[in-house]
C-alpha positions in Angstrom: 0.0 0.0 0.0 1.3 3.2 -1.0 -0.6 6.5 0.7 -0.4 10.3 -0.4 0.1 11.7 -4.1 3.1 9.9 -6.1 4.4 11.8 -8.9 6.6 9.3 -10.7 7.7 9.5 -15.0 6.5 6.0 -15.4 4.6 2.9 -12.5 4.8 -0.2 -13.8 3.1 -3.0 -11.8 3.9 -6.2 -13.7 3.0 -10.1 -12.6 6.4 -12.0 -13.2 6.9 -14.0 -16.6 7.1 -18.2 -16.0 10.1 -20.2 -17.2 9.3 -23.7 -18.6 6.4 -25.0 -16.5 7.0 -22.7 -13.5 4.4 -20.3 -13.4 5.3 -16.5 -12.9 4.7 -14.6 -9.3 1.6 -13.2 -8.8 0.7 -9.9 -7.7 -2.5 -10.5 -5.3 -3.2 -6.8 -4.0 -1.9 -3.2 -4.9 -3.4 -0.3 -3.3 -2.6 3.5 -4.2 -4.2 5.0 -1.9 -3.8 9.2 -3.3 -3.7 11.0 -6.4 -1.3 9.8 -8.6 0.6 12.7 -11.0 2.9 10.9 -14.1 3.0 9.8 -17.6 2.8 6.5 -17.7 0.8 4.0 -15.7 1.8 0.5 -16.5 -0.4 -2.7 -15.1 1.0 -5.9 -17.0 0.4 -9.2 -16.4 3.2 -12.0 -16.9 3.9 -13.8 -19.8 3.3 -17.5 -20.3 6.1 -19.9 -21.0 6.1 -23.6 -22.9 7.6 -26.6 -21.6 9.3 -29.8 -23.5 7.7 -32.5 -20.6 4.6 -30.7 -19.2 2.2 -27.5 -19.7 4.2 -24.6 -19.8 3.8 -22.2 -16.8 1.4 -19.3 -16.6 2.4 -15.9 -16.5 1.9 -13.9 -13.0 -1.3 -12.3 -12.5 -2.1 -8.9 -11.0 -5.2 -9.9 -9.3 -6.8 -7.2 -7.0 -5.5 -3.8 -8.0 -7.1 0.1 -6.5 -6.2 3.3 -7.4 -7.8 5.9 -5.3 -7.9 9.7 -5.9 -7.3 11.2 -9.7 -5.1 9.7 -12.4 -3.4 11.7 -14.7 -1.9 10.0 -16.9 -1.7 7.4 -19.7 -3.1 4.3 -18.3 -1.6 1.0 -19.7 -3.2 -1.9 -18.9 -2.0 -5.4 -20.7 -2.7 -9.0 -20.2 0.3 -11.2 -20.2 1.1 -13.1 -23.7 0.1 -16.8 -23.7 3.4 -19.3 -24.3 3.9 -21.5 -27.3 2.4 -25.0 -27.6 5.3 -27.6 -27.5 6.7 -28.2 -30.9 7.4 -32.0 -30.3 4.8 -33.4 -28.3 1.0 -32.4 -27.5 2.2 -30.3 -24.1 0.3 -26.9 -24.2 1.5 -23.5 -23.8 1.3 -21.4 -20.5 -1.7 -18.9 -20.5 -0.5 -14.9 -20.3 -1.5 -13.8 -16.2 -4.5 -11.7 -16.0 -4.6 -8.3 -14.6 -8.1 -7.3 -12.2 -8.9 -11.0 -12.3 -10.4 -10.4 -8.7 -11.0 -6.5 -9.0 -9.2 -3.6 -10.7 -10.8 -0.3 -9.8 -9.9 3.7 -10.2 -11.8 5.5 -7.9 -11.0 9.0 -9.0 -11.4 10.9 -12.2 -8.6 9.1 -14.7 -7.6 12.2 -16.8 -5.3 10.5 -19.9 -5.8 8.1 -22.5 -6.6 4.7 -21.1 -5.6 1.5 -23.0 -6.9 -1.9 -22.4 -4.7 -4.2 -24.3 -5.8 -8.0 -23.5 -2.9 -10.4 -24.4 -2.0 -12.3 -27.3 -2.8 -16.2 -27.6 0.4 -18.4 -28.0 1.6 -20.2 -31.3 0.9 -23.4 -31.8 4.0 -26.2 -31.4 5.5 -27.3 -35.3 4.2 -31.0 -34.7 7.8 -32.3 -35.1 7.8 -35.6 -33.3 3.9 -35.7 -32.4 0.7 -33.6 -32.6 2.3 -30.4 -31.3 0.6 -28.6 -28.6 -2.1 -25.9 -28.2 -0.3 -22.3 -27.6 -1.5 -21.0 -24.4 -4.3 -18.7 -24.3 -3.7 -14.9 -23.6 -4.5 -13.1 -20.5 -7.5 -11.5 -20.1 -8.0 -7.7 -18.4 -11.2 -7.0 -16.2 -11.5 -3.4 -15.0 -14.0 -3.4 -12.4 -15.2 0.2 -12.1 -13.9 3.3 -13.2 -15.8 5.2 -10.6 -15.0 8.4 -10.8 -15.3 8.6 -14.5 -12.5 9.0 -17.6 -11.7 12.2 -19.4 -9.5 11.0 -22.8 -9.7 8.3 -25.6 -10.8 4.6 -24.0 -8.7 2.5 -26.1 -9.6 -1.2 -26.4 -7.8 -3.6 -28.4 -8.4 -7.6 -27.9 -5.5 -9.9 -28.0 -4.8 -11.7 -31.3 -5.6 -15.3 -32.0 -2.3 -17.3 -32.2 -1.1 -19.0 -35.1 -1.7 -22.6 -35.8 2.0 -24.9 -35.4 3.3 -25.3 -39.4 3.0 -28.6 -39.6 5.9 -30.9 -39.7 5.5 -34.6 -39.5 2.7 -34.4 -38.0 -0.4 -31.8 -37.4 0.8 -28.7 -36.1 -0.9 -27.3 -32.3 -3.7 -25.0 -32.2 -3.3 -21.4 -31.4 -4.3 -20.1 -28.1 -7.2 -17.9 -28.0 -6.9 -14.4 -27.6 -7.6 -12.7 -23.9 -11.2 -11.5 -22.8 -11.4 -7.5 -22.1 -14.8 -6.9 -19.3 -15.5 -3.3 -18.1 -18.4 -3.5 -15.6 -18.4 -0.2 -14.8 -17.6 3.9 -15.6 -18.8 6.2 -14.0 -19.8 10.2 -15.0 
């Protein structure tokens, strides 16, 4: 928890990325509790990973995140990147970490462009050896209320459908889906 006004260039909160089947750290609760005065405000979630023996780990989600007070700023919210499915074997791909997966909410006016990017679905694995495996799906990004109301450009751009796997010897993996954006709430 962070109390009073910050004035910082750039905040970044970011879930960690996972490594093989190990899934990235999670960030469970943030609170800014006061106005916050910058350019950029960053909340990413963790990229996924793939594996060569077992599903590959999920990327780090930030699940409960509040911001209290006014925003001014350019808001960057981004689900994490699902990983690729494995190329030689039917293993699937880590899934990107979600960011407001239990709540995300902005109390105060949010003065600045605000971006929802939701992330990108993994590419599917070659099929080298066997079927290859499904790329992991992206993270999604759930803004729970924007309470105190947004004054700039609401940006909202859905995370791409990965690529299917090539196709070597046998069928190339499925590509992960792309990640869900759900705003429940803005207020005037």
């Amino acid at each position: 928890t962070i109390t009073g006004t910050t004035r910082l260039t750039t905040l970044t909160v970011k879930g960690g990325d996972a490594t093989e089947n190990d899934a990235g750290g999670a960030v469970t609760q943030t609170d800014f509790n006061g106005r916050f005065i910058g350019t950029n405000y960053n909340i990413t979630g963790g990229d996924g990973s793939t594996d060569t023996g077992a599903t590959g780990g999920a990327g780090g989600a930030v699940a409960t995140f509040l911001q209290t007070g006014r925003t001014t700023a350019t808001v960057n919210i981004t689900g994490g990147a699902g990983g690729q499915g494995n190329d030689t074997a039917t293993q699937t791909g880590g899934a990107g970490g979600a960011v407001g997966s239990t709540s995300a909410t902005f109390t105060g006016l949010v003065t600045g462009t605000f971006n929802l990017t939701t992330g990108a679905g993994g590419t599917g694995g070659s099929g080298a050896n066997a079927q290859g495996g499904v790329g992991g799906a992206g993270g999604a990004v759930t803004i729970t209320d924007l309470d105190g109301g947004l004054t700039g450009a609401l940006n909202i751009t859905g995370g791409g459908g990965g690529n299917g796997g090539i196709g070597a010897a046998n069928a190339g993996g499925k590509g992960g889906d792309g990640g869900l954006t759900t705003i429940t709430d803005i207020g005037s």
